[in-house]
C-alpha positions in Angstrom: 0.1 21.7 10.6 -0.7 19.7 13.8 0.6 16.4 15.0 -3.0 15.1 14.0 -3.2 16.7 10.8 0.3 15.2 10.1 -0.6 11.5 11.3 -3.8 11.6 9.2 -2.1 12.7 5.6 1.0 10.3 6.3 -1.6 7.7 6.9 -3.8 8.6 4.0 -0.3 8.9 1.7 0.3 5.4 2.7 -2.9 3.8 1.8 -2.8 5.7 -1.4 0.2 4.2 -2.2 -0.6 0.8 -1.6 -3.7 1.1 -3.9 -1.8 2.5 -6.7 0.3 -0.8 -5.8 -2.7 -3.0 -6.3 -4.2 -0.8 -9.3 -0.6 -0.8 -11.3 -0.3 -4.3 -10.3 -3.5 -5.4 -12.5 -2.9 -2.4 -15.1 0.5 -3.5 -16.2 0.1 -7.2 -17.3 -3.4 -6.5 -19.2 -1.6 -3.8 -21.4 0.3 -7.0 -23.2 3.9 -7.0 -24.3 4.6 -3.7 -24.0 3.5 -1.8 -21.1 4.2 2.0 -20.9 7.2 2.4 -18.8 6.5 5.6 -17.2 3.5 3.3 -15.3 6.2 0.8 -14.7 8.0 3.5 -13.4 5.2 4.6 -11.2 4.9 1.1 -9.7 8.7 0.6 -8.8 8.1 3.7 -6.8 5.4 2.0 -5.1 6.5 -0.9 -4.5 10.2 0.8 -2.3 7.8 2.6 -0.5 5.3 -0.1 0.3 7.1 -3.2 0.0 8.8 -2.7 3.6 5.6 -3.3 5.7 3.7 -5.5 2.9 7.0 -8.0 2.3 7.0 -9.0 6.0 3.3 -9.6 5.9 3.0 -11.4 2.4 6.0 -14.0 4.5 3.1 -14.3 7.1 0.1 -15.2 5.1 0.3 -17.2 1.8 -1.2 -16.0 -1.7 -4.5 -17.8 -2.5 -4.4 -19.1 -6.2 -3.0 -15.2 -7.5 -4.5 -12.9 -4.6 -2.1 -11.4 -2.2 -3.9 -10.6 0.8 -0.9 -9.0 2.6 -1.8 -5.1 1.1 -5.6 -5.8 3.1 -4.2 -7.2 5.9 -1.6 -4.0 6.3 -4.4 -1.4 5.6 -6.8 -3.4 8.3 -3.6 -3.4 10.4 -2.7 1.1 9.6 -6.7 1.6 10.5 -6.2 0.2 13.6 -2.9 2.2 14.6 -4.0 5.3 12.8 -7.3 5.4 15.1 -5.2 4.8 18.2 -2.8 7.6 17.3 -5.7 9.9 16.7 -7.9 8.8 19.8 -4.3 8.8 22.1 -3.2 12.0 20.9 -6.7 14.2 21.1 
């Protein structure tokens, strides 16, 4: 696997992950008293590996009414870096 290969599926690993974050984080509370743990299990997972770049962001920009837009901001933010790793390194 190249350097490029490996930038793009750490990349892609990491916005997966923060989706999941934002799916989970809507799933959970809808399923009521009782959600299934192994999704809450799922989401704690998520949330150590995602919470280190979105925390400092959320800090940054406020929450509007319940909408956190710190996990747009940080995707907007790995596009950009991705595309200058992939354009630097080709």
């Amino acid at each position: 696997m190249g350097l490029i290969q490996l930038i793009h599926f750490v990349f892609t690993m990491f916005y997966l992950a923060i989706l999941g974050r934002i799916i989970l984080s809507f799933i959970i509370p809808m399923m009521g008293g009782r959600p299934n743990p192994i999704l809450i299990n799922i989401y704690d997972i998520l949330a150590q590996i995602t919470e280190p770049i979105l925390g400092p962001v959320r800090k940054i920009i406020p929450t509007v009414g319940m909408l956190d837009f710190s996990p747009l901001v940080v995707i907007i933010v790995l596009q950009i870096i991705h595309e200058v790793l992939v354009v630097a390194l080709s």
